[in-house]
Rosetta silent file (secondary structure, phi, psi, omega in degrees, C-alpha in Angstrom):
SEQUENCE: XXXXXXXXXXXXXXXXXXXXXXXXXXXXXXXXXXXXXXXXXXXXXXXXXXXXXXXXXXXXXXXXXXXXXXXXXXXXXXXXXXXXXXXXXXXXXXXXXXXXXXXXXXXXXXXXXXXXXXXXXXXXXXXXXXXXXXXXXXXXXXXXXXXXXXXXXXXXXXXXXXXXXXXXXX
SCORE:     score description
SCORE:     0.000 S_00000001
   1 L     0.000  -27.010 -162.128    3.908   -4.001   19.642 S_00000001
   2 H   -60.557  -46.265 -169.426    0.964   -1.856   20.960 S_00000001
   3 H   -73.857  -50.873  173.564    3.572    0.262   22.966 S_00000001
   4 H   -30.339  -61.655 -179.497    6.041    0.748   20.021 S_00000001
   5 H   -29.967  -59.769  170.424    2.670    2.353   17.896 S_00000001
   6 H    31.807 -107.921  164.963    2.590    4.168   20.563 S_00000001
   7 H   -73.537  -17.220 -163.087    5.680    5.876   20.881 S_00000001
   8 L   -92.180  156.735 -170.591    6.230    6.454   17.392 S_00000001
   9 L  -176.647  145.197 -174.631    5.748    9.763   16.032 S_00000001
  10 E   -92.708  128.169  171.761    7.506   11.819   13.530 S_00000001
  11 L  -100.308  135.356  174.420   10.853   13.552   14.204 S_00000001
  12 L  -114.321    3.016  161.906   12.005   15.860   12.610 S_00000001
  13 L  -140.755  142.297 -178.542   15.466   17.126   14.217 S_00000001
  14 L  -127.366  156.759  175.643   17.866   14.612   14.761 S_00000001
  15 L   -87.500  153.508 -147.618   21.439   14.779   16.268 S_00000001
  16 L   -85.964   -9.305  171.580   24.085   14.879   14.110 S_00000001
  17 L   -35.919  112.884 -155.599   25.035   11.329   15.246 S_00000001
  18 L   -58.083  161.408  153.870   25.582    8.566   12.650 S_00000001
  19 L  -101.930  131.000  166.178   23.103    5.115   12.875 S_00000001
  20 L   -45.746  150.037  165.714   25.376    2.444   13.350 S_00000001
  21 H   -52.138  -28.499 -147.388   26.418   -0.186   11.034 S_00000001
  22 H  -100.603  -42.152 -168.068   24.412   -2.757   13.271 S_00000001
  23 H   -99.034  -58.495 -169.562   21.005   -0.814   12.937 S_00000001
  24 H   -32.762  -53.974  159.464   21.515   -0.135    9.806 S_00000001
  25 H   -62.037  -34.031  173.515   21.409   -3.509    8.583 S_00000001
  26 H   -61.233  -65.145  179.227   18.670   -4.044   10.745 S_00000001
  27 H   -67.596  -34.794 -178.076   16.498   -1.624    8.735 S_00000001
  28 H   -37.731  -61.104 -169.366   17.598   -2.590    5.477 S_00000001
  29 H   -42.105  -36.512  161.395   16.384   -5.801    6.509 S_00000001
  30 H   -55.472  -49.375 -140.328   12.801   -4.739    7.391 S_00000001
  31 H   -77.332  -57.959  172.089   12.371   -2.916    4.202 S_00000001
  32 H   -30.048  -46.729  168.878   13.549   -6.898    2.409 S_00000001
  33 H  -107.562   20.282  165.227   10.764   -8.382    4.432 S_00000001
  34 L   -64.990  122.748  167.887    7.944   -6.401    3.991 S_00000001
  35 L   -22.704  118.160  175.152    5.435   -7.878    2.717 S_00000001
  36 L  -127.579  162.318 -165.582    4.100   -7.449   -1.138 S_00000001
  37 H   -81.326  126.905  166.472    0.951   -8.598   -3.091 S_00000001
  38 H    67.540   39.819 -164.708    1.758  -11.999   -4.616 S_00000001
  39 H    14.500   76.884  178.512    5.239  -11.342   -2.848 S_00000001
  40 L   -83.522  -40.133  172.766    6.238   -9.659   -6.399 S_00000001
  41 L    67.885   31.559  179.300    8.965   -7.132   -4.231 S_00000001
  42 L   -92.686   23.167  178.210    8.907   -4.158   -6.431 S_00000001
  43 E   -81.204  145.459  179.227   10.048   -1.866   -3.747 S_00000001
  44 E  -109.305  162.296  166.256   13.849   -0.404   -4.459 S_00000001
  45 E  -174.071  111.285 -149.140   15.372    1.467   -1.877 S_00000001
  46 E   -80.940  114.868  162.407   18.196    4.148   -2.212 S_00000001
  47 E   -93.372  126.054  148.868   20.219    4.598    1.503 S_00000001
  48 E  -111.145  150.469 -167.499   21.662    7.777    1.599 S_00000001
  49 L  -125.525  -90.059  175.220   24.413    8.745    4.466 S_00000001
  50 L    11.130   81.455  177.032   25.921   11.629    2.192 S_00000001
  51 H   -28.300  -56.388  -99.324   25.399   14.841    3.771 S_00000001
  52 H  -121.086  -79.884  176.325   25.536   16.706    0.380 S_00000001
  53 H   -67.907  -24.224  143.631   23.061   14.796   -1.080 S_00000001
  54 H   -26.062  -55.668  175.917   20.607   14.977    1.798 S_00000001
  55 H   -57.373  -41.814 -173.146   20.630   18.190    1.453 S_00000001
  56 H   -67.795  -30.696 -176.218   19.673   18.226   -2.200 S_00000001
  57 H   -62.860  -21.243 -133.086   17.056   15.362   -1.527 S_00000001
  58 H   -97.524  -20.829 -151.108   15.914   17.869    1.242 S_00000001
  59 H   -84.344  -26.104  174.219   15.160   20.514   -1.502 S_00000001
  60 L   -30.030  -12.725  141.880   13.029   17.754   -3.595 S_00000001
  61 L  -156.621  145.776 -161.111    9.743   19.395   -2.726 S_00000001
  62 L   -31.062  -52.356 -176.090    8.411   23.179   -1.813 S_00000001
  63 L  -150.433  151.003  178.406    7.323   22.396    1.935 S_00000001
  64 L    95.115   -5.347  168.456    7.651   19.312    4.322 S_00000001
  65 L   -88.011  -37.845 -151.757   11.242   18.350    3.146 S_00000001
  66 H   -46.650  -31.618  171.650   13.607   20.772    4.389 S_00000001
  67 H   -62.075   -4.819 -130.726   14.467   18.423    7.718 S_00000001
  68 H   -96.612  -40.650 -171.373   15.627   16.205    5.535 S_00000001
  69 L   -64.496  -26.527 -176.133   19.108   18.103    5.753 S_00000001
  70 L  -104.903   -3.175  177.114   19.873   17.717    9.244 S_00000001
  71 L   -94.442  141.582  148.409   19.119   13.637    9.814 S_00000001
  72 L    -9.095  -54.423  176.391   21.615   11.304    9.235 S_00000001
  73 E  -146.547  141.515  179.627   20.126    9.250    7.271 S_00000001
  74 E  -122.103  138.381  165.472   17.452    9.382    4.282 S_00000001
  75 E  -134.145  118.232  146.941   16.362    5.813    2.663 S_00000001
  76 E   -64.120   95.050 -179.378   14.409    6.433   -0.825 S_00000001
  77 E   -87.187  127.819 -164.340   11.870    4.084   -1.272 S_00000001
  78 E  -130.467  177.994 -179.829   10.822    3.567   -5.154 S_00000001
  79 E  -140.097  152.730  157.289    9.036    0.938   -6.809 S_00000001
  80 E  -114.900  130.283 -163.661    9.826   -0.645  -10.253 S_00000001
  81 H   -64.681  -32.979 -162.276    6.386   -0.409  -11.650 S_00000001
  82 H   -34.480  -42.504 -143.793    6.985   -3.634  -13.966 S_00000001
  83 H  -130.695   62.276 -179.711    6.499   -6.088  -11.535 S_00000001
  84 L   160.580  128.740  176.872    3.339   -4.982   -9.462 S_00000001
  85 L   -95.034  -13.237  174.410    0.170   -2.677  -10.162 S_00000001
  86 L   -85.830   22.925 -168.261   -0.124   -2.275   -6.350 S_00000001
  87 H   -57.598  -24.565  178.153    3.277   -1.111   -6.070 S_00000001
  88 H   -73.796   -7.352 -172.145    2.157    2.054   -3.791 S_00000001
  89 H   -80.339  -56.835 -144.234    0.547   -0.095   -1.018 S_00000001
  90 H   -78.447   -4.453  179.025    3.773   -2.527   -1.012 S_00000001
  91 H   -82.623  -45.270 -168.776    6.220    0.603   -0.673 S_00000001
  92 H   -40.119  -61.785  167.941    3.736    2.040    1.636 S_00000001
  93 H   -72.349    6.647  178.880    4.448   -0.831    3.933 S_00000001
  94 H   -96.844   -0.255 -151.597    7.581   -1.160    3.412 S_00000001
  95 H   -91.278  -39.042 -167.313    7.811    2.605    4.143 S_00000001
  96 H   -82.819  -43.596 -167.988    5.530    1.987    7.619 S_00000001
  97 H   -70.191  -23.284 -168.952    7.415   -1.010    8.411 S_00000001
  98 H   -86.681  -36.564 -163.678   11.028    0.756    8.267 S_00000001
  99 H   -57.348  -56.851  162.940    9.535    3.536   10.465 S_00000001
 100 H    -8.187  -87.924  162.496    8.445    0.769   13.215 S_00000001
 101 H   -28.363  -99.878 -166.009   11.724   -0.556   12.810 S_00000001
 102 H   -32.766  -44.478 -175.302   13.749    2.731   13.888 S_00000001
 103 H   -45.517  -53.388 -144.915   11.157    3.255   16.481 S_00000001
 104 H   -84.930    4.628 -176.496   11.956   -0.151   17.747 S_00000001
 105 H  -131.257  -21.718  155.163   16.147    0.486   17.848 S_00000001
 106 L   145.797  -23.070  160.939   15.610    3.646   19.544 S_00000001
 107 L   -62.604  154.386 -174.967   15.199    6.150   16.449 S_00000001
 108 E   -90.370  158.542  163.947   13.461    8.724   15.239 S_00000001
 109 E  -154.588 -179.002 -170.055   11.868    8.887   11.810 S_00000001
 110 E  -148.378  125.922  161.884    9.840   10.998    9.415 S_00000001
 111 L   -85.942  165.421  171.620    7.862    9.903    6.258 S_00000001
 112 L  -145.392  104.843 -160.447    8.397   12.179    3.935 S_00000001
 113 L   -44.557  124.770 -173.353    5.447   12.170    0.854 S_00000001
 114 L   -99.943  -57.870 -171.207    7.261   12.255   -2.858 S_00000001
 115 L   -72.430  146.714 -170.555    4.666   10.993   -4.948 S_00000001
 116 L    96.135  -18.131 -171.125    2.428   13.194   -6.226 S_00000001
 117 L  -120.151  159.568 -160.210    3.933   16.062   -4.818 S_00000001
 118 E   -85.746  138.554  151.991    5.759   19.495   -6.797 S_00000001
 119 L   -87.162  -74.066 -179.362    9.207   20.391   -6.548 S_00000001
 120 L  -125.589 -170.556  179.193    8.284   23.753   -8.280 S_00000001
 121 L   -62.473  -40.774 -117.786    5.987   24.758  -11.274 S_00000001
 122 L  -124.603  -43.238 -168.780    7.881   23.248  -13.733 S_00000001
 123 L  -114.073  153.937  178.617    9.048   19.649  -12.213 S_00000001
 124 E   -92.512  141.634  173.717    7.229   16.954   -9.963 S_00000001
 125 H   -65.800  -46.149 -178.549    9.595   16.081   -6.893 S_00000001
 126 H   -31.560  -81.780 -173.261    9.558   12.299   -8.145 S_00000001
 127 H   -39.584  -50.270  168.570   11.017   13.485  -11.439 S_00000001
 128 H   -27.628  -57.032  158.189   13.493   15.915   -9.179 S_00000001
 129 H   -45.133  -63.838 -175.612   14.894   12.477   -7.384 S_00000001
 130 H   -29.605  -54.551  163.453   14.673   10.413  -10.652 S_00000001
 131 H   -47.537  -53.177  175.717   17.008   12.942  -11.928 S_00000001
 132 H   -73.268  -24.868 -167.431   19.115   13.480   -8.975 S_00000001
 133 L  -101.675  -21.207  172.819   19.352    9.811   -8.161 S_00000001
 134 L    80.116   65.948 -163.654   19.944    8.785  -11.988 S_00000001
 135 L  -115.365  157.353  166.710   16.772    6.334  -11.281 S_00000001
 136 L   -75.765  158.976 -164.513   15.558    3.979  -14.360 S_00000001
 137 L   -69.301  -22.729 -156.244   12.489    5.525  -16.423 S_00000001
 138 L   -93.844  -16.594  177.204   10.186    2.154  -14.781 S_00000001
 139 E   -88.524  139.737  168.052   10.981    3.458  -11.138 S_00000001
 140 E  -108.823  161.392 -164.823    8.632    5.196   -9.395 S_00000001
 141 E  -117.711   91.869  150.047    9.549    7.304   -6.024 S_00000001
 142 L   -82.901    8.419 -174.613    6.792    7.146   -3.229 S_00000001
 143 L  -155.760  157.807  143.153    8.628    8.120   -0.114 S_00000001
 144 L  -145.313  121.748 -176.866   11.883    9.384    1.644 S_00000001
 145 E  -101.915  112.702 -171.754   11.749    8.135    5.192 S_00000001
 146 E   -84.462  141.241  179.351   14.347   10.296    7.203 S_00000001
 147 E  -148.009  159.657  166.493   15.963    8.792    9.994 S_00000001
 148 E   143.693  169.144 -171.568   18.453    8.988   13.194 S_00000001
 149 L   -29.502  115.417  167.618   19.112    9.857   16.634 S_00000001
 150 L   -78.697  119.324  150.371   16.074   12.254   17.979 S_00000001
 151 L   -70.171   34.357 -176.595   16.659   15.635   18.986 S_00000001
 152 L  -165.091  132.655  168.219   13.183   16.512   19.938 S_00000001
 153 L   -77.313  114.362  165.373   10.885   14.749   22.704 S_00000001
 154 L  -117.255  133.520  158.402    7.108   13.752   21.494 S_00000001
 155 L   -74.008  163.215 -157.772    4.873   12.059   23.764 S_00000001
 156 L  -100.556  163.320  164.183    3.468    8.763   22.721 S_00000001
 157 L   -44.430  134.764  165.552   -0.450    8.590   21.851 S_00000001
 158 L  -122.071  150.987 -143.455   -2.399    7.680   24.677 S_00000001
 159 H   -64.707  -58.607 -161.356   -5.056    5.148   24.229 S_00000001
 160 H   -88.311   13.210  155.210   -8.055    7.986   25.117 S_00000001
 161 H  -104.356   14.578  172.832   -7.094   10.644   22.761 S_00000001
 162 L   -61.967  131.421  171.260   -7.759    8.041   19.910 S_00000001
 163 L   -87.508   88.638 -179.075  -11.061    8.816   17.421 S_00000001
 164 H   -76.719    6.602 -161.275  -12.762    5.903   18.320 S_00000001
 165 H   -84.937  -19.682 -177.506  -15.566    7.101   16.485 S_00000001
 166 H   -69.005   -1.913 -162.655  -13.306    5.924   13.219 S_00000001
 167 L  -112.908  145.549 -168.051  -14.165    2.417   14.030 S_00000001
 168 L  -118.930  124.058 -174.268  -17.662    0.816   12.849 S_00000001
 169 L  -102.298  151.938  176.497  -18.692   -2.458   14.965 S_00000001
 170 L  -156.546    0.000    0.000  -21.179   -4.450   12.903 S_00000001
């Protein structure tokens, strides 16, 4: 698992290749068995393949989306608020968990932060999705994790450029 951390790293050009039916299910499947506080589940999660609408998702906030347009695949991770007050931790892991998971079939991925963040002056990117996606008023949007075939080489972390200084022994 150590080596997977590793390696993982966010890409942001991808090859125009599809993800397979086979991996595909395979990530759904992480984001179903992520963990949640009192296993409550209020993460949703939109897969888009739809070129079109990639693109528009790509436009969803001022800077940090724009790759969004070239991968393959986008999965929107949302929460319905109803049935969890921790709902940003449990997307958050299901958001970290899907990322693994690509790593671990040979893909690249990208988070890509929603909540919280502008589309322009006038609109929030959440509300921008909500809209574009048709979402229920009770969903909240905290992610779009982009994924697919990497076009770009990153080296994995090595153990000694790590801030060990972050860690407190007591």
């Amino acid at each position: 698992m150590i080596e997977l951390l590793r390696k993982r790293r966010s890409i942001r050009k991808y090859l125009t290749t599809s993800v397979d039916q086979k991996s595909l299910d395979i990530l759904i499947e992480s984001l179903l068995l992520a963990p949640s506080s009192r296993n409550n589940k209020p993460g949703n999660f939109v897969v888009v393949e739809n070129r079109e609408l990639l693109e528009k998702l790509s436009q969803a906030k001022e800077h940090g989306s724009a790759f969004l347009k070239g991968a393959p695949l986008g999965i929107v991770v949302c929460a319905d608020t109803t049935k969890s007050d921790v709902w940003v931790e449990d997307c958050a892991i299901a958001s970290i968990l899907l990322q693994v998971t690509a790593e671990s079939l040979g893909l690249g991925s990208c988070w890509i932060q929603i909540r919280k963040r502008a589309h322009d002056s006038q609109k929030s990117a959440e509300e921008y999705i909500k809209e574009l996606l048709d979402l229920p008023e009770k969903f909240r949007v905290v992610s779009i994790i982009s994924i697919g075939h990497p076009d770009e080489i990153k080296t994995p972390h090595q153990s000694n450029d790590l801030d060990c200084n972050k860690i407190m022994m007591k």
